[in-house]
C-alpha positions, 0 to 999 in steps of 0.5 A, a space after each residue: 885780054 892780056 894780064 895788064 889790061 885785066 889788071 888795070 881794068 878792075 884798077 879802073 873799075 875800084 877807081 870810079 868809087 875811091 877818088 884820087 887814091 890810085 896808089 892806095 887802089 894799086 897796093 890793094 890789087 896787088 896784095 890780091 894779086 901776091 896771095 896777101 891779106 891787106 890791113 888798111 889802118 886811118 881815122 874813121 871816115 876816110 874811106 877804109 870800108 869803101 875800099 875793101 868793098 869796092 874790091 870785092 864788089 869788082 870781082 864776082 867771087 863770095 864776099 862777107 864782112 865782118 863787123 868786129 865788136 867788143 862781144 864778137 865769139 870766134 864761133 861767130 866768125 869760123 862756125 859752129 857744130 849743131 846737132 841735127 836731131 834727125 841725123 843723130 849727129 853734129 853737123 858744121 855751119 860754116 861761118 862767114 870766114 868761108 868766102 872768098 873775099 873776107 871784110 874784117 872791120 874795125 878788128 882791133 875793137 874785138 878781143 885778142 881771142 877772137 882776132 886769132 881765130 883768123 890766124 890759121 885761115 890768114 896763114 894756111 887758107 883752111 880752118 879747124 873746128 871740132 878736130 876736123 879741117 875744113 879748106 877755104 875757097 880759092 882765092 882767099 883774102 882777109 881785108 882788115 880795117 882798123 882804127 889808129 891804136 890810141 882811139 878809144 876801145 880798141 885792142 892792138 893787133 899782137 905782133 904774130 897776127 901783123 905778120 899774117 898781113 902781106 901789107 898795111 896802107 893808109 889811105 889819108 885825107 883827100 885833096 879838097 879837089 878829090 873831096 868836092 868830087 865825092 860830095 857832088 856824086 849821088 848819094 846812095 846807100 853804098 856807094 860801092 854797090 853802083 859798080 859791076 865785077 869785071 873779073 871772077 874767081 878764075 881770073 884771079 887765079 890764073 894772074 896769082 899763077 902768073 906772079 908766080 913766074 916774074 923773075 926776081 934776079 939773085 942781086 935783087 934778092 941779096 938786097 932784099 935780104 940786105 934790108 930785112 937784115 938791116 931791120 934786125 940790127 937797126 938800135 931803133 927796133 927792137 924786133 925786125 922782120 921775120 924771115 915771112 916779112 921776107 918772103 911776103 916783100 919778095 911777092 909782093 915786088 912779084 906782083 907789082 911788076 907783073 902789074 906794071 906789065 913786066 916779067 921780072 923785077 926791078 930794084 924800086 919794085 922792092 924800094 917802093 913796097 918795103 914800108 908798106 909790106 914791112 912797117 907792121 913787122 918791126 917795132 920800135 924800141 920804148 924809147 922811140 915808141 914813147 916819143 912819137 907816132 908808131 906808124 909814121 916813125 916806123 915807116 920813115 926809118 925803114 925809108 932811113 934804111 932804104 937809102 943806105 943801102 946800094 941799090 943793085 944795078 
C-alpha cells in the first residue's frame, strides 16, 4: 500500500463518523501528516470532539483527552514528583500529555498558566518538570477544541501559543442532508468508538519522513514569502506572521501534496492552506477588531492578499 492509499484510507475511515466534512477531515490529516498540532474552533455541538477522537481512534497509537476547565493545575497535565518512601527518593507520574495523540478540549476555559504548559511539548515534543527532561512519543500531536472567544467563561489563547498550532479549522454547521444522516445512525455512547484503527504509530512516521521529500520549487517559496511578507505590512494587521508561520505553511503545502499523490508542490497547495495555517498568527488592528468577527474578517483579508499577488507559473 502506497503512501496515498494508506492516506485516503484513514480519510475514509474518519469519514464514516464526521458526515459531509472531507475538507475538514483532509486538513486534520495533514496537519498529522506535517508534524502540527490542529486547533479546531466552533460553536459547541458541531462535531469538534468527534473529529479529534475520530482520528485518534483510526490509529493504533496512545490517545488521552484532556478535559480543560477553570481550576485544571499544569501538574494535571505534564505529571508530578511523588516521593516513593521506599526508594527514599522522588519519583515523575507522567502525565496525560505522554501519548501520542493529545485531545486538549475546550482549552480556552482554563487559564493562560495552564494553557502554557503545553507550550514546550507543542514546540520541541519533550517536557521538563523538576529540572529533568523527559521526551514525548513519537508521533506527538496536540489536537485542541475551543469555543468562539465571546462565550462565556472562556480565556483567549495569547498570540505565542497560536503560533505553536500548524493550522486552525472550522468545521460548521451540516447541510440538512449531512444532518438527517447523522440522526438516522445508531445512537451509542460515542460514536467514534465504532471505528477500527487502520494505521499505527510506524505508518505515520514513515509518511511524516515522506513529506519530508516532496520538493517545493525556489519560485514557490519566493511566493510563500511574498504572502507572509504582505501580512507584515498589510495596515489592517497589526501583527503579521512570524517566520514559524512560515515554515509551518511551507509543511503544510509539503504534506498536502504528498496527500494528493504528488512529489512536489504546486502554487494552489499554498493558495489553498494559507487561511487556514495563517489566520491565527496575524491580528487585526483594534479598528478592524472592534468592528466585526475576528475569525471571518481575518480569513477574508489573508484571501484579499492572496489574489493580489502573481501566482508563479
Amino acid at each position: 500500500m502506497n503512501s496515498s492509499q494508506s492516506i485516503k484510507l484513514l480519510q475514509d475511515n474518519i469519514a464514516q463518523v464526521i458526515k459531509g466534512k472531507a475538507r475538514a477531515i483532509e486538513l486534520a490529516v495533514v496537519c498529522l501528516l506535517a508534524r502540527g498540532h490542529l486547533l479546531i474552533e466552533d460553536v459547541p455541538g458541531v462535531g469538534k470532539t468527534t473529529l479529534a477522537h475520530s482520528l485518534a481512534r483510526s490509529l493504533d497509537c496512545s490517545f488521552k483527552r484532556i478535559q480543560f476547565t477553570s481550576d485544571l493545575l499544569p501538574s494535571d497535565i505534564v505529571g508530578i514528583s511523588v516521593f516513593n518512601r521506599q526508594k527514599q527518593a522522588f519519583e515523575f507520574m507522567p502525565g496525560p500529555l505522554f501519548a501520542h495523540i493529545v485531545l486538549a478540549d475546550e482549552i480556552n476555559r482554563t487559564t493562560p498558566k495552564t494553557q502554557s504548559s503545553l507550550l514546550e511539548a507543542m514546540s520541541e515534543a519533550q517536557i521538563s518538570v523538576d529540572n529533568q527532561t523527559y521526551p514525548l512519543q513519537q508521533p506527538f500531536m496536540v489536537i485542541a477544541t475551543q469555543n468562539p472567544a465571546e462565550y462565556h467563561g472562556t480565556f483567549p489563547l495569547p498570540e505565542s501559543q497560536l503560533d505553536r498550532f500548524l493550522m486552525r479549522l472550522c468545521i460548521g454547521y451540516p447541510t440538512p442532508e449531512e444532518e438527517k444522516k447523522v440522526l438516522d445512525r445508531p445512537q451509542s455512547l460515542h460514536p467514534a468508538n465504532e471505528i477500527e484503527p487502520v494505521l499505527n504509530a510506524q505508518h505515520i512516521l514513515d509518511l511524516q519522513a515522506q513529506v519530508d521529500k516532496v520538493r517545493m520549487e525556489d519560485s514557490l517559496m519566493d511566493y510563500l514569502l511574498a504572502i507572509v511578507l504582505a501580512t507584515r505590512q498589510n495596515p489592517l494587521f497589526s501583527l503579521g506572521v512570524s517566520t514559524r508561520g512560515a515554515l509551518a505553511l511551507s509543511k503544510a503545502a509539503k504534506a498536502l501534496a504528498l496527500a494528493r499523490d504528488r512529489t512536489y508542490c504546486l502554487p494552489e497547495d499554498i493558495k489553498e492552506l494559507a487561511p487556514a495555517v495563517l489566520s491565527h498568527r496575524v491580528m487585526l488592528n483594534r479598528s478592524q477588531s472592534a468592528r466585526t468577527k475576528s475569525v471571518e474578517h481575518t480569513e477574508r483579508v489573508i484571501c484579499d492578499i492572496l489574489e493580489s499577488i502573481p501566482v508563479p507559473v
